[in-house]
C-alpha positions in Angstrom: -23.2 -1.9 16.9 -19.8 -4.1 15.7 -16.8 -2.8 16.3 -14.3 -2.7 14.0 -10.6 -3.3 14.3 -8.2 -3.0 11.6 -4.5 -4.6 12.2 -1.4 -4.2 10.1 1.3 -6.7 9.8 4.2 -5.1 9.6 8.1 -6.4 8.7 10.4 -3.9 8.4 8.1 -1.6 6.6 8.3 1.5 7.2 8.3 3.0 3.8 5.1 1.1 3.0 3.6 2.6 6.4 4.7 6.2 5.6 2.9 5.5 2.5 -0.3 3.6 3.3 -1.2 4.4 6.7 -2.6 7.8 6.5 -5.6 6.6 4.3 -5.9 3.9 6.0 -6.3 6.7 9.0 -7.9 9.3 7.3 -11.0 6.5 6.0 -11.5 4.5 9.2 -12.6 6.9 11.7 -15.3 4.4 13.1 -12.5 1.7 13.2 -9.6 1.3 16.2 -6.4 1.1 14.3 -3.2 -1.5 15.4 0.1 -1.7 13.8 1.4 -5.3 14.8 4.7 -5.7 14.1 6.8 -9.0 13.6 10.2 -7.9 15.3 11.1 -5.8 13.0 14.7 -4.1 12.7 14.1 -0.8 11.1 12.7 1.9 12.6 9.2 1.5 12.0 7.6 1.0 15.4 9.5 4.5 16.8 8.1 5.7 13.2 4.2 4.9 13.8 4.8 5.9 17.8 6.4 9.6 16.6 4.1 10.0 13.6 0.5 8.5 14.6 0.3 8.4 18.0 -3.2 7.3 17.9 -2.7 4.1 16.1 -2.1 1.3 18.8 1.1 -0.7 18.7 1.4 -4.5 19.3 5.1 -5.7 19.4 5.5 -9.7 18.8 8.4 -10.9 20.3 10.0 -13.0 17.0 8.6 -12.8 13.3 6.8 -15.9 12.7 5.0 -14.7 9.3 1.4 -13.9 8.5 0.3 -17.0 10.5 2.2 -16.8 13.4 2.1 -12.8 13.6 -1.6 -12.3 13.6 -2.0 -15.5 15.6 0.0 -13.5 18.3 -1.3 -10.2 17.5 -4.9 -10.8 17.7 -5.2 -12.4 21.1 -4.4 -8.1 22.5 -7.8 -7.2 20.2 -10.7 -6.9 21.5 -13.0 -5.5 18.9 -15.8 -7.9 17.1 -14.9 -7.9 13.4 -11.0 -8.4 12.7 -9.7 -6.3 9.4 -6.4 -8.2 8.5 -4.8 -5.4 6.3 -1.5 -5.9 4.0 0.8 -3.1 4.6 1.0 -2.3 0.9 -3.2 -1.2 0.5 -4.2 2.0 0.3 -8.4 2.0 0.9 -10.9 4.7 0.1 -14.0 6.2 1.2 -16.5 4.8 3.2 -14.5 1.2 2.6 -16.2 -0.3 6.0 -19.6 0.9 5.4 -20.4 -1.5 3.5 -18.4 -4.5 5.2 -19.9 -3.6 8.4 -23.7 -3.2 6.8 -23.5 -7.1 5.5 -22.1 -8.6 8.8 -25.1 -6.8 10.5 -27.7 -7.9 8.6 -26.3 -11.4 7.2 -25.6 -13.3 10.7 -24.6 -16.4 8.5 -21.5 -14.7 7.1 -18.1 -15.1 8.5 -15.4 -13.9 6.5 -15.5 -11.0 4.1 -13.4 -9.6 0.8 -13.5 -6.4 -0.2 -12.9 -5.8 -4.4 -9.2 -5.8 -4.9 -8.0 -3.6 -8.2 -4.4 -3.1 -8.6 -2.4 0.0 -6.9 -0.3 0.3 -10.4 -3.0 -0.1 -12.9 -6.4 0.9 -10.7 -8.7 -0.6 -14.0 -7.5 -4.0 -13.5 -7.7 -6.8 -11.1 -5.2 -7.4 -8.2 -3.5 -11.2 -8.4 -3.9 -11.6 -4.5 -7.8 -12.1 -4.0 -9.3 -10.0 -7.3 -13.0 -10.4 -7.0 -13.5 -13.9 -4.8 -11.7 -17.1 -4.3 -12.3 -20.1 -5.4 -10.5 -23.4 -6.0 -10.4 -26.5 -8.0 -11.2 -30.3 -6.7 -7.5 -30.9 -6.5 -7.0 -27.6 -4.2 -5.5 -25.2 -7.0 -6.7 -21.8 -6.1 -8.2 -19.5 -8.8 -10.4 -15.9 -8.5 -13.0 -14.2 -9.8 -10.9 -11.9 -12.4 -8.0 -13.6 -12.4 -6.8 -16.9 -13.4 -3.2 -18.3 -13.4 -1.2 -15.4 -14.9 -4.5 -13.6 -16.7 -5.9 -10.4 -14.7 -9.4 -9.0 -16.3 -9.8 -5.2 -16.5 -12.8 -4.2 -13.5 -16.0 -3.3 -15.4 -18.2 -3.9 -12.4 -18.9 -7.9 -14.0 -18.4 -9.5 -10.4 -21.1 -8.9 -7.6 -21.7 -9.8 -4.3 -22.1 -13.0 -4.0 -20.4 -15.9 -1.3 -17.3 -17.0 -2.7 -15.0 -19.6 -1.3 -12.0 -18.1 0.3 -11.2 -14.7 1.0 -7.5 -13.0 -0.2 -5.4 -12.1 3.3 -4.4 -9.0 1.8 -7.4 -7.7 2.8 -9.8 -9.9 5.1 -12.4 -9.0 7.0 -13.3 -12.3 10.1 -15.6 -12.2 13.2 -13.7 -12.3 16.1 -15.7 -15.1 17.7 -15.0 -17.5 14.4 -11.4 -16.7 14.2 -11.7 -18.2 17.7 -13.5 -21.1 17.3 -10.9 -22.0 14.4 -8.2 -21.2 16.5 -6.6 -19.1 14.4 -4.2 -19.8 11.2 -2.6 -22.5 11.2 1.5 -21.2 11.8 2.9 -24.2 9.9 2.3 -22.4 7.3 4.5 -19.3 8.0 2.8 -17.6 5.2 0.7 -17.9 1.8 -2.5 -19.7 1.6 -3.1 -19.7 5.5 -6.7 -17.7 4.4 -7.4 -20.4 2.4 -6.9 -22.7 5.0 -8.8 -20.9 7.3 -11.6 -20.1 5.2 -11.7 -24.4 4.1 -12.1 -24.9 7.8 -14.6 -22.3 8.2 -16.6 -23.7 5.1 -16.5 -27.4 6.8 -18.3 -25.7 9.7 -21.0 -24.3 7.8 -20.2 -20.3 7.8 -19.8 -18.4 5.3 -17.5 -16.0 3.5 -18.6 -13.3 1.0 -17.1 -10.6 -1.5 -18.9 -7.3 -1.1 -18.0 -5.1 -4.4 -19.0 -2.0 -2.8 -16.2 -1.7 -0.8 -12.7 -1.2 -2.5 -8.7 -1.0 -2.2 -6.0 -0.9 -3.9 -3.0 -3.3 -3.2 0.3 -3.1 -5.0 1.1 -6.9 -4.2 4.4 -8.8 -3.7 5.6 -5.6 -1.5 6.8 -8.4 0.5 7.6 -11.3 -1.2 7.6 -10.8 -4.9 6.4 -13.8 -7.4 9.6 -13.6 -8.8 10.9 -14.9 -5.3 11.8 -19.0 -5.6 10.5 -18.9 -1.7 6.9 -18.0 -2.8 6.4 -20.7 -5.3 7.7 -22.9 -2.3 5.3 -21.9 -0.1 2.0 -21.5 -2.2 2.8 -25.4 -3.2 3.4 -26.8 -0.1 0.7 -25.0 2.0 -1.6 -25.7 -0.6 -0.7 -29.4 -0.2 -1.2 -29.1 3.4 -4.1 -27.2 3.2 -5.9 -29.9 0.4 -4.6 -32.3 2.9 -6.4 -31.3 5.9 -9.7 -30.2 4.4 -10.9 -32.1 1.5 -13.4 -34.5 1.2 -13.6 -37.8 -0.7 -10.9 -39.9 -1.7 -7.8 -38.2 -0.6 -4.7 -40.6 -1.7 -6.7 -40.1 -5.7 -7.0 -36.5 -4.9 -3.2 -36.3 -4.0 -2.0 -38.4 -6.4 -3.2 -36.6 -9.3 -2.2 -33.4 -8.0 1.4 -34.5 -7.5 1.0 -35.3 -10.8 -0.2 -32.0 -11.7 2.5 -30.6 -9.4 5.1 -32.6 -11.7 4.2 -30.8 -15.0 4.1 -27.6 -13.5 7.9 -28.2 -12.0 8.4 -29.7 -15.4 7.3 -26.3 -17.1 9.5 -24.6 -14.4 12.4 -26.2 -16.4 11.7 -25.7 -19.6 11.3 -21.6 -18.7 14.7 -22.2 -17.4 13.3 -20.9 -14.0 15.7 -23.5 -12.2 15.2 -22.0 -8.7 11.2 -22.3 -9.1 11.6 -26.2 -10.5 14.0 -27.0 -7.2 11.1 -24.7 -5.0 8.5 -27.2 -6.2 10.6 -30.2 -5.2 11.4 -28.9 -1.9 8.3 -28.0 -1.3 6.9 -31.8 -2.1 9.7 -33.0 0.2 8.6 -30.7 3.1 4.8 -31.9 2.7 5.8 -35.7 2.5 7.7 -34.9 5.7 4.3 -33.5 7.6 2.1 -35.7 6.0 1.9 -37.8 9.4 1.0 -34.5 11.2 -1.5 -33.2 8.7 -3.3 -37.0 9.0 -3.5 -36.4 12.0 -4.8 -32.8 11.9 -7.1 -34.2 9.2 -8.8 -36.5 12.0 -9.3 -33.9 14.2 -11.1 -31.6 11.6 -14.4 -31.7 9.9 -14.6 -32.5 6.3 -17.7 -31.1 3.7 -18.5 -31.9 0.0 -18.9 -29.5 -1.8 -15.8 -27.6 -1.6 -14.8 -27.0 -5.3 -16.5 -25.5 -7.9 -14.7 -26.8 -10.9 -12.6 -30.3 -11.1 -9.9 -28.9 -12.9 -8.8 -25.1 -12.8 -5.3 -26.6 -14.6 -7.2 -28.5 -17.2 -10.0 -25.6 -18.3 -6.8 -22.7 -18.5 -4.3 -24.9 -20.2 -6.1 -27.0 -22.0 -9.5 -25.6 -23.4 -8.1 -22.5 -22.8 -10.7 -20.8 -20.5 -8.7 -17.9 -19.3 -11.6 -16.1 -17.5 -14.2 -17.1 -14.8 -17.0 -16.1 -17.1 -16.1 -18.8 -19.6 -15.8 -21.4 -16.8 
């Protein structure tokens, strides 16, 4: 029988742990709970120690993100299937049963996503994972019920079925495979390090599925909103470094037209008058160009598979033809 282990990052938030742990307790009872927490200042850790003795503590010496954090946190687990939990999810009944049935009887799979609906408005879709990820040739990523900006109401239209990268808000990983990928990759700091992961994972031959039976609820951008400059920073340059590393074929075409891609997007940045996004995307380009010797060389050192992407152009079926959901793909 797998055991289960379900770890919560947590940053100074307490107020998201007063409100989301106790389901998280009162539907995991088969599961061995862990708060690890990325040096946090506020009174959290003295708050989960007072309030829910039970749950097991791991204290990381500095806050090095999602990357970094779990990296650190996950080396005091011992439990066979790693449950990377946001802070800001609250899960329901019987949420592992099924997670736990398909790692038992489908040895090929790695990495599982739960459905992800939306704490605020629990018809719809969550941004951060939805129903699947997927991405595009040039390393855009894009989900099952949501594309770009548009999030489809939940009618039950996505199934199980493997996907290609699995939302870190809630992501389920073999503890063996985490291992053998040595973990995220804590350049990153945070954003698209599952992607990452899950890319590497593909290139290896495992493979990662969404299981619809099993649901939560995640408010998203508890915290880092989308309105924060810092994200859009982050989710372009790791997804540079991520394409970087993993893809296959010709990479200076692939990169090429996605800095050009990149380019519009900043371009549209500036014509919203969102000046702090339009500067995000340059300094996010200047911070890749300054790893790109280190991600070469990472590159060499990692496998590469065709097959990765499902469409060639997420950018040009939204924008363009005006494909807004992954049914009309």
């Amino acid at each position: 029988m797998l055991k289960i282990a379900v770890v919560i990052l947590n940053w100074n938030g307490k107020k998201l742990l007063e409100q989301f742990l106790p389901s998280v307790i009162d539907y995991s009872k088969d599961a061995t709970i862990y708060v690890a927490d990325n040096a946090s200042t506020d009174s959290s850790v003295a708050f989960v120690k007072d309030q829910f003795p039970n749950v097991k503590i791991i204290e990381n010496k500095i806050n090095g993100g999602y990357a970094k954090g779990y990296n650190d946190a996950l080396q005091f687990v011992d439990e066979d299937i790693f449950c990377l939990l946001n802070s800001d999810i609250e899960v329901t009944p019987n949420w592992l049963d099924p997670i736990l049935d398909t790692f038992n009887t489908e040895t090929e799979t790695a990495i599982i996503q739960p459905k992800i609906l939306d704490y605020k408005d629990k018809s719809k879709f969550e941004y951060a994972g939805a129903a699947g990820g997927f991405i595009d040739k040039y390393g855009y990523p894009f989900c099952r019920g949501r594309i770009f900006d548009t999030i489809e109401v939940d009618t039950n239209q996505y199934q199980n079925t493997n996907i290609f990268w699995a939302s870190g808000a809630c992501f389920f990983i073999k503890k063996e495979v985490f291992k053998q990928l040595n973990g995220f990759d804590e350049s990153f700091f945070a954003h698209q390090e599952e992607i990452d992961l899950c890319w590497r994972a593909f290139n290896l031959n495992y493979k990662t599925k969404y299981v619809s039976e099993s649901t939560v609820y995640h408010v998203g951008g508890a915290t880092l909103s989308a309105a924060n400059p810092k994200k859009t920073y982050l989710n372009f340059r790791n997804s540079l470094f991520t394409l970087t590393k993993n893809a296959k074929g010709n990479l200076f075409l692939i990169i090429l037209v996605r800095l050009i891609l990149d380019g519009i997007a900043g371009l549209r940045f500036l014509l919203q008058l969102k000046f702090n996004h339009f500067l995000a995307v340059l300094k996010a380009h200047f911070s890749f160009y300054g790893k790109l010797k280190t991600l070469l060389r990472q590159r060499k050192n990692l496998t590469q598979q065709a097959g990765y992407f499902s469409i060639k152009s997420i950018v040009y079926q939204y924008f363009i033809k005006k494909r807004s959901t992954f049914s009309k793909l």
